[in-house]
Backbone bond lengths (Angstrom), bond angles and torsions (degrees), N, CA, C in turn:
res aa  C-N    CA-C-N  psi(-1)  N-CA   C-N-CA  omega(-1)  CA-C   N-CA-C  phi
1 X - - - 1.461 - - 1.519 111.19 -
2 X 1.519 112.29 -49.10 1.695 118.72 176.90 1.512 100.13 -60.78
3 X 0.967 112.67 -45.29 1.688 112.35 -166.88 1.375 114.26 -66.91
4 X 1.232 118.39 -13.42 1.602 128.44 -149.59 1.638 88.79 -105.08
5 X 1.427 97.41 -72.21 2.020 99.49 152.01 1.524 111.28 0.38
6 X 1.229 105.78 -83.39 1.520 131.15 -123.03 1.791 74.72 -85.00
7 X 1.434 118.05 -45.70 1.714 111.93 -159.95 1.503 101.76 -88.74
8 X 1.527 129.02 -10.38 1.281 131.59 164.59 1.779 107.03 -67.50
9 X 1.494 128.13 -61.10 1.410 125.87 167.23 1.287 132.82 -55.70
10 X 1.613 102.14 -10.56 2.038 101.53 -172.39 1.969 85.08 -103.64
11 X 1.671 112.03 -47.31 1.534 63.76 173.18 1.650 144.63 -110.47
12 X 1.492 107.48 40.55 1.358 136.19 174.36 1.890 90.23 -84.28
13 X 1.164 114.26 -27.64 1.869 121.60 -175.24 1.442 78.16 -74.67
14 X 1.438 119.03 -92.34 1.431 141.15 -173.03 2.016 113.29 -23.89
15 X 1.086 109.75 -19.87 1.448 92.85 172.67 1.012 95.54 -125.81
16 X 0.919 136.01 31.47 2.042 120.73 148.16 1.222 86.01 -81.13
17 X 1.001 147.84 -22.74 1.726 137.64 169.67 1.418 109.49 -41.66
18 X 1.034 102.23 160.47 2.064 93.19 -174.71 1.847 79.59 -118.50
19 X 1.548 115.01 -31.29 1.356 100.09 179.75 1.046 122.49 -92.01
20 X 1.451 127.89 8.97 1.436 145.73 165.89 1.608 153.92 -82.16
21 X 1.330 112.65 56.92 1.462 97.37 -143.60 2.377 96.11 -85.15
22 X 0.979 106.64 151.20 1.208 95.42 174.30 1.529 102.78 -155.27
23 X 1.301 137.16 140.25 1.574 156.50 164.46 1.219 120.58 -102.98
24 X 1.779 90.72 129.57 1.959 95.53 -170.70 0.808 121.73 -160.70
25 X 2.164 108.94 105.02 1.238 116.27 149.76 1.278 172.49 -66.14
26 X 0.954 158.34 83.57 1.601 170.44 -134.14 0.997 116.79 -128.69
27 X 1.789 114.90 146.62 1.145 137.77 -153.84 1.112 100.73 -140.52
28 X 1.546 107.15 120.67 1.668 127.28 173.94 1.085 103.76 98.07
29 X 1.615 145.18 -13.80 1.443 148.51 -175.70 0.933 117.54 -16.22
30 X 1.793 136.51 97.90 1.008 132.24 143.31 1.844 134.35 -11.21
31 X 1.056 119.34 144.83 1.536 116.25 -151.33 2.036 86.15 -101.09
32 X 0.944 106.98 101.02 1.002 126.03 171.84 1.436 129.17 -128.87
33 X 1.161 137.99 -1.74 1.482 139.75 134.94 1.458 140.12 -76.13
34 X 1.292 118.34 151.66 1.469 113.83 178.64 1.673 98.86 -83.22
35 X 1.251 107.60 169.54 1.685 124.51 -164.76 1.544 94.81 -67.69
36 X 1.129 114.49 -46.63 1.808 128.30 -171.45 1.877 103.65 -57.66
37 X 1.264 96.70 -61.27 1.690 99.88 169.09 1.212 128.04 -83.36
38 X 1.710 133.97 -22.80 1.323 105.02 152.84 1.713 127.82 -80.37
39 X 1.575 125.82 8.68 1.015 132.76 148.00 2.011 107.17 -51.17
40 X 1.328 104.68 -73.55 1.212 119.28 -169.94 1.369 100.16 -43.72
41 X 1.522 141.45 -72.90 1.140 136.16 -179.04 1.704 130.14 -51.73
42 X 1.380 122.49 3.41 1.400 151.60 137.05 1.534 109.08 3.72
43 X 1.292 121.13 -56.48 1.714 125.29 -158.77 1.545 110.05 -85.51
44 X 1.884 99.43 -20.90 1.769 101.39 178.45 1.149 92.26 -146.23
45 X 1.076 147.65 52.32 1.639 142.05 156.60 1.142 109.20 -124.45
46 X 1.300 157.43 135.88 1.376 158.82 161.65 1.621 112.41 -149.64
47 X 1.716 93.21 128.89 1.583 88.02 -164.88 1.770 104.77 -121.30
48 X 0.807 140.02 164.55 1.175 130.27 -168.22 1.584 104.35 -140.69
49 X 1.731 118.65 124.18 1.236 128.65 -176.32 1.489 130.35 -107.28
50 X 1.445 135.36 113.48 1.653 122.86 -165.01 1.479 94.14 -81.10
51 X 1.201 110.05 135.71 1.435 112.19 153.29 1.635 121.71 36.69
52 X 1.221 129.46 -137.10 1.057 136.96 175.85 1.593 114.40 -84.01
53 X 1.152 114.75 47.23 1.464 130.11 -170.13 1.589 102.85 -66.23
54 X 1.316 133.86 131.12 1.381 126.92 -160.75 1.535 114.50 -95.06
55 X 1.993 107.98 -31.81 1.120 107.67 174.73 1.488 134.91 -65.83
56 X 1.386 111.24 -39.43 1.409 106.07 173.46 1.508 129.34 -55.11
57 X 1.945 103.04 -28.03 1.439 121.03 153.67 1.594 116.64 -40.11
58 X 1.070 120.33 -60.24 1.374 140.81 -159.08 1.432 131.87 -65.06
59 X 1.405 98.47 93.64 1.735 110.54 171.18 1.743 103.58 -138.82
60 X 1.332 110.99 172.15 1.401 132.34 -154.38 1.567 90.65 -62.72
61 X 1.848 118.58 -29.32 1.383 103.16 -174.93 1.101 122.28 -117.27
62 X 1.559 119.84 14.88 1.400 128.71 134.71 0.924 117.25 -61.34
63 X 1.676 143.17 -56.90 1.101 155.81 -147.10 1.932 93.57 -73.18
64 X 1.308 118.07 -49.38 1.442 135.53 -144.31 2.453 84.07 -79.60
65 X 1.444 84.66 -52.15 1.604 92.50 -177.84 1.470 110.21 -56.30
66 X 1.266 127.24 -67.84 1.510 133.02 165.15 1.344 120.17 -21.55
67 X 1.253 115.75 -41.17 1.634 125.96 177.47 1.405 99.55 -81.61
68 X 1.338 141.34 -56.33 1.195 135.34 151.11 1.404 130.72 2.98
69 X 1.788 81.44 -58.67 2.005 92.83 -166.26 1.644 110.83 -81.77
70 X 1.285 98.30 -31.25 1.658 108.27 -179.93 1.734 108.85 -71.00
71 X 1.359 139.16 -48.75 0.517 140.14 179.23 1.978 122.17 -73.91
72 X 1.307 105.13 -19.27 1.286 110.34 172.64 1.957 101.82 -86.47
73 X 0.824 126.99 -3.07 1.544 124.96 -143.31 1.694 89.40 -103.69
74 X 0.988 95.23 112.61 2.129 114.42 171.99 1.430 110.39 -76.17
75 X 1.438 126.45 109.20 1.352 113.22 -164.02 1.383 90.79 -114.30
76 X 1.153 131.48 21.58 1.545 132.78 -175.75 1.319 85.84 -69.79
77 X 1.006 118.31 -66.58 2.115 121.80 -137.50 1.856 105.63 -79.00
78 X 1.633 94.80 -31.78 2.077 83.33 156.71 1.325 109.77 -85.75
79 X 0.981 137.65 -3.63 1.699 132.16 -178.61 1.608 87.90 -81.18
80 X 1.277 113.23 -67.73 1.460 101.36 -153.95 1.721 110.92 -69.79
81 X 1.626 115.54 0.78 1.451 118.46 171.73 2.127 101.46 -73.59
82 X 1.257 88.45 -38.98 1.585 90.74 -160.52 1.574 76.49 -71.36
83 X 1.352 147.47 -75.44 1.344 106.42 -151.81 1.464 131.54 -84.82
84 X 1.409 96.83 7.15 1.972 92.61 163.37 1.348 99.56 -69.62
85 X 1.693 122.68 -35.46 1.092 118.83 178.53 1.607 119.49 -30.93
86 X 1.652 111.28 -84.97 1.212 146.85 158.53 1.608 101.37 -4.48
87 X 1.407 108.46 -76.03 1.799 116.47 -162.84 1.950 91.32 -62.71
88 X 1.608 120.63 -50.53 1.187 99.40 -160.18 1.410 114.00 -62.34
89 X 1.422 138.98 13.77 1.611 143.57 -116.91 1.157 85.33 -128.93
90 X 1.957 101.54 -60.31 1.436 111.98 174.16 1.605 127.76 -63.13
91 X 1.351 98.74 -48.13 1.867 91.09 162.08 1.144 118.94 -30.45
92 X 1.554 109.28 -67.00 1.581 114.35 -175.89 1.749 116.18 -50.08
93 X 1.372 116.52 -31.62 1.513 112.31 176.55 0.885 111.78 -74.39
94 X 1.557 131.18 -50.28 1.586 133.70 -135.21 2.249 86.43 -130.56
95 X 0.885 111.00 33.11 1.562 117.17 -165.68 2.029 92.89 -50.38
96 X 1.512 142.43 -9.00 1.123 142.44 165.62 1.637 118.32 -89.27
97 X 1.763 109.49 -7.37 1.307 97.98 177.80 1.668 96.75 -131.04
98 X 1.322 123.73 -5.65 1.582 118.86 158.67 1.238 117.24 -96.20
99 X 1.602 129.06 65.60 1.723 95.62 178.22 1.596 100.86 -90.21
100 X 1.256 106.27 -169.95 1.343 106.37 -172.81 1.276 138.27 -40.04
101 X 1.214 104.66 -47.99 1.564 118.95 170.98 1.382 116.89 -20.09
102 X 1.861 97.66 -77.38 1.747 125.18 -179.22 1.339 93.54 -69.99
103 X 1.531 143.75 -36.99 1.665 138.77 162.86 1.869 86.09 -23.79
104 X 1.660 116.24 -98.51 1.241 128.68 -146.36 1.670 113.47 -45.91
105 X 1.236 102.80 -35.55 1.497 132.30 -162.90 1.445 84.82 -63.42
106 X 1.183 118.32 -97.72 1.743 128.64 166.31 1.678 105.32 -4.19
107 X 0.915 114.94 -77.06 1.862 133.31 -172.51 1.677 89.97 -52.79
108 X 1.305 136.81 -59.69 1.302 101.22 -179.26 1.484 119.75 -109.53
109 X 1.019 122.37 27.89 1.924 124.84 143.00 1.299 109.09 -73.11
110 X 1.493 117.95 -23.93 1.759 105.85 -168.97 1.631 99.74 -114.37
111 X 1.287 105.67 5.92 2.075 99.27 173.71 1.998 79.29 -98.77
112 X 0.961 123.78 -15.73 1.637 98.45 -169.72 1.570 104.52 -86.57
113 X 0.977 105.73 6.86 1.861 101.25 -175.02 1.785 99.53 -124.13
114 X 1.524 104.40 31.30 1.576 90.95 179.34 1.663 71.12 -130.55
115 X 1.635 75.36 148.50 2.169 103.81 -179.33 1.794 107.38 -46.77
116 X 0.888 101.90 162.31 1.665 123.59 173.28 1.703 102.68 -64.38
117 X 1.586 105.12 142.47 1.759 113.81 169.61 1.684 89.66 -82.27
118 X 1.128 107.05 128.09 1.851 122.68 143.27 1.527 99.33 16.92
119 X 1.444 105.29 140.97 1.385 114.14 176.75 1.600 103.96 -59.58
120 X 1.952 116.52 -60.58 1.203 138.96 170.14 1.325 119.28 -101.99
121 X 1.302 144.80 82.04 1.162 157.26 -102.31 1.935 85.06 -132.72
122 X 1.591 121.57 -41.06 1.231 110.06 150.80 1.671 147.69 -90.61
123 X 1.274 93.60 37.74 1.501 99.66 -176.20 1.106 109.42 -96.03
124 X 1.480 125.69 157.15 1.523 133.94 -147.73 1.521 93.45 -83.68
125 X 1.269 119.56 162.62 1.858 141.32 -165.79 1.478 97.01 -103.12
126 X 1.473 104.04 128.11 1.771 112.19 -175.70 1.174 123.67 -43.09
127 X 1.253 165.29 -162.26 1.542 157.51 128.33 1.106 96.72 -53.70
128 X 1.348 124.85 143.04 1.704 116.19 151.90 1.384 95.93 -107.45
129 X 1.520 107.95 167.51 1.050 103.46 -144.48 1.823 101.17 -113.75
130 X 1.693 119.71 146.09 1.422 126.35 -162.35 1.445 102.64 -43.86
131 X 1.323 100.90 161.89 1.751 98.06 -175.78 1.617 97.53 -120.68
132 X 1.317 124.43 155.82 0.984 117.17 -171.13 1.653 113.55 -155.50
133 X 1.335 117.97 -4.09 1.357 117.22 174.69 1.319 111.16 -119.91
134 X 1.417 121.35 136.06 1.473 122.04 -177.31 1.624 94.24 -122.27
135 X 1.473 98.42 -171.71 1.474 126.34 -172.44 1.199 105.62 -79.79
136 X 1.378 155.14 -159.15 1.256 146.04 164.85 1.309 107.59 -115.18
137 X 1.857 117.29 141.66 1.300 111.52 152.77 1.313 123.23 54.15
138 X 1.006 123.00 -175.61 1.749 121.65 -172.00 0.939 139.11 -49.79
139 X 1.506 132.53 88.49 1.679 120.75 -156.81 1.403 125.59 -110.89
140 X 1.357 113.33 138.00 1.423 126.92 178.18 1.060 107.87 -70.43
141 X 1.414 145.31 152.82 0.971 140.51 150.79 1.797 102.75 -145.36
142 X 1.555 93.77 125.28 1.635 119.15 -173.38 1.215 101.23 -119.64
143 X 1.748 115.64 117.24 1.449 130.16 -178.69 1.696 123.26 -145.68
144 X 0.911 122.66 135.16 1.350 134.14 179.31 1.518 115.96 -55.10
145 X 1.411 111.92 103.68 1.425 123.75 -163.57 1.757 118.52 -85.99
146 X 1.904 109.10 -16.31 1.205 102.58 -179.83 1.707 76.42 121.12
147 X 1.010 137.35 -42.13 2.031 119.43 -153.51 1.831 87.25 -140.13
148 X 1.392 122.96 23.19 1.334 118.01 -175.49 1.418 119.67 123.27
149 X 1.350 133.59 -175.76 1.195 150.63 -175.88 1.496 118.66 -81.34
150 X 1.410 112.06 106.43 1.627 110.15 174.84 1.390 111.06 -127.74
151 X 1.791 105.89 148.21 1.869 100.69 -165.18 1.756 74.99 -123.54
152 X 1.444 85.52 163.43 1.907 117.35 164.40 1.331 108.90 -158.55
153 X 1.854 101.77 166.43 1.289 102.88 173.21 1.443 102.19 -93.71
154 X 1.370 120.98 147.91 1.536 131.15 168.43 1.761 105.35 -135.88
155 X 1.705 93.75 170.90 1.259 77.43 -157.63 1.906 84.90 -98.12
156 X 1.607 105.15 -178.00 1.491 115.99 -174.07 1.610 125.72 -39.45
157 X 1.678 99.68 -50.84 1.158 120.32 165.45 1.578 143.54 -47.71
158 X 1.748 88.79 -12.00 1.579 107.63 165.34 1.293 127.35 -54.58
159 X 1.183 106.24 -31.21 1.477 120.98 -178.00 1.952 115.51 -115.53
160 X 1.073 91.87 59.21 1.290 112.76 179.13 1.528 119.00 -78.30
161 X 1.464 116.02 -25.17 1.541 138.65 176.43 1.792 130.83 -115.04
162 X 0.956 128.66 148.89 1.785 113.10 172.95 0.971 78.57 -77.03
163 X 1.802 112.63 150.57 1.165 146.71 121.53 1.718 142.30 -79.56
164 X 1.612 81.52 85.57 1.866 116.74 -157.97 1.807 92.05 -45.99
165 X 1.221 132.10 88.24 1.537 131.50 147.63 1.167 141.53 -127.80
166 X 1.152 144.81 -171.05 1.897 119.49 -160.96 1.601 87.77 -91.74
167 X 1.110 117.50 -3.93 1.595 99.99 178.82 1.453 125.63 -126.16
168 X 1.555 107.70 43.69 1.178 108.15 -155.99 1.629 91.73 -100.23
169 X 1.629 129.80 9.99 0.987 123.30 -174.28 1.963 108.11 -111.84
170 X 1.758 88.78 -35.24 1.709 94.35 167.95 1.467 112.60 -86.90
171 X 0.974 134.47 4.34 1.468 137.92 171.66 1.335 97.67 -83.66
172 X 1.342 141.15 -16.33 1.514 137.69 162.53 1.709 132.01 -76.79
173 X 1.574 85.49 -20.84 1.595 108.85 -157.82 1.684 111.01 -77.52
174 X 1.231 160.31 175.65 1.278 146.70 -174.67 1.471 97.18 -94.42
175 X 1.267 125.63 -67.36 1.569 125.77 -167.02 1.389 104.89 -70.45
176 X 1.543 115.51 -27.32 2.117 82.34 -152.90 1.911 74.69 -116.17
177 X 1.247 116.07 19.70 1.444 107.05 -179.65 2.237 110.80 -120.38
178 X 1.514 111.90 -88.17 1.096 114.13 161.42 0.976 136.12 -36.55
179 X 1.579 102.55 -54.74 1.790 108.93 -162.70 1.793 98.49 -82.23
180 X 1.381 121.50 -40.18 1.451 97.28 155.04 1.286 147.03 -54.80
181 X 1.558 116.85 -14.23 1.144 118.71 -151.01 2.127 89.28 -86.89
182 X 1.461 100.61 -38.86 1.384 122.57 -166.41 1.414 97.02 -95.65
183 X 1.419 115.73 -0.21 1.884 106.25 162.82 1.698 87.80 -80.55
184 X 1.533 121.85 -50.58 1.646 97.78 -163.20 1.147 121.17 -83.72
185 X 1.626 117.58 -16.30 1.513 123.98 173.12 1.849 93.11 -55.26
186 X 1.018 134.45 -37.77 1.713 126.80 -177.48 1.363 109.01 -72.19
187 X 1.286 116.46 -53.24 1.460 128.26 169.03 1.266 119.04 -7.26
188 X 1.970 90.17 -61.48 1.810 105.22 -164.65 0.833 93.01 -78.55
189 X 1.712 144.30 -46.50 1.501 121.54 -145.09 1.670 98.14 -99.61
190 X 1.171 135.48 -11.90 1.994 124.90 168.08 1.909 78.60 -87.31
191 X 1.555 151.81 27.02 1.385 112.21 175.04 1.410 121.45 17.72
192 X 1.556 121.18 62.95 1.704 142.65 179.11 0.954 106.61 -117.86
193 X 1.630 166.78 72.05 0.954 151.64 -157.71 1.901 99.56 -68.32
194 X 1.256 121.37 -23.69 1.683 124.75 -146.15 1.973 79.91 -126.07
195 X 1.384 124.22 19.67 1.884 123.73 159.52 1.482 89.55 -65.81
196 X 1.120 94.00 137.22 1.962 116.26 145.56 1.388 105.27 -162.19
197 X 1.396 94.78 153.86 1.309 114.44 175.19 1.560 129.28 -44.39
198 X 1.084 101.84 -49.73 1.945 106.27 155.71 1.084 121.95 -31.75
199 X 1.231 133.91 -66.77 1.589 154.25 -164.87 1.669 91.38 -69.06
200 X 1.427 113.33 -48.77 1.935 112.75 -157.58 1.572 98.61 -62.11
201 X 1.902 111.08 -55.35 1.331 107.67 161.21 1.601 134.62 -29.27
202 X 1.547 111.94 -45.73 1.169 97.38 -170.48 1.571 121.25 -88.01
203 X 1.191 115.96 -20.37 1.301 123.23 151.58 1.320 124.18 -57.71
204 X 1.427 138.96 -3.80 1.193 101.69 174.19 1.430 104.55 -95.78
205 X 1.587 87.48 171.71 1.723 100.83 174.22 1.815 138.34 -43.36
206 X 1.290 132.83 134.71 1.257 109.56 -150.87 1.559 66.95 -111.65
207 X 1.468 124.26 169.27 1.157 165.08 173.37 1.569 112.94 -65.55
């Protein structure tokens, strides 16, 4: 992410050179451009994003909005869906030891042990606040589709928000983030389930 930084600004330095041309990719890039300039930097910037990767998300008004959403977010009314869920599940199995009765009975012993709705449950949602730093220049984005790993180009602005998931911190990381993501992007296309990078190395041709 620092490195990606650091090689996104030296060669945005490096081609105001008229004798300089230089191209530069990075992975995980911190969101450090405005929309206007990582458009502009387009022809030699290309950044590449895993999944729900948090940093390229990440500025003071993502960060500020995200806290926003979690903290505005009423989890009473899906809690209490998942456990009507739950009890009606059991009716259906055990339909001789849930009838209705123990149905209702059940349904409200387990709504009394779920947290309180919002003091004011209609009061208006804070500003969140303008967003203003993106990723740089041309971005990959490689994400888990449900049947494996699929990338596209999108534009900067895609990532305008965190994307709150249990892996939005190893989706940054080199081993349990990138290098997996691009162990299964290989996977699919040799159809190898047992490819890795070890093995590809040692096969190739030595000199």
């Amino acid at each position: 992410s620092l490195g990606a930084r650091a090689a996104t600004i030296a060669g945005i330095e490096f081609n105001e050179n008229p004798n300089i041309k230089v191209e530069v990719m990075g992975f995980g890039c911190p969101a450090l451009l405005s929309k206007e300039l990582s458009e502009e930097v387009k022809p030699f910037v290309t950044t590449v994003v895993a999944d729900s990767d948090c940093v390229p998300r990440m500025s003071m008004a993502t960060m500020v909005n995200a806290l926003l959403d979690v903290t505005e977010l009423d989890i009473t009314s899906y809690a209490n869906q998942d456990v009507t869920e739950t009890v009606n599940e059991l009716q259906r199995i055990f339909p001789t030891l849930v009838n209705e009765s123990t149905k209702q009975q059940m349904l409200d012993n387990l709504n009394n042990l779920l947290p309180a709705p919002p003091n004011n449950p209609n009061a208006p949602n804070r500003t969140r606040m303008e967003v203003v730093l993106y990723p740089p220049g041309k971005v990959i984005h490689f994400y888990r589709d449900g049947f494996g790993v699929t990338g596209c180009k999108v534009p900067c602005t895609f990532f305008k928000e965190i994307d709150i998931t249990r892996r939005m911190v190893h989706d940054h990381l080199f081993r349990a983030g990138y290098q997996l993501t691009f162990l299964e992007l290989m996977r699919q296309y040799h159809n190898d389930n047992f490819y890795s990078f070890e093995r590809a190395r040692s096969n190739e041709p030595r000199n």
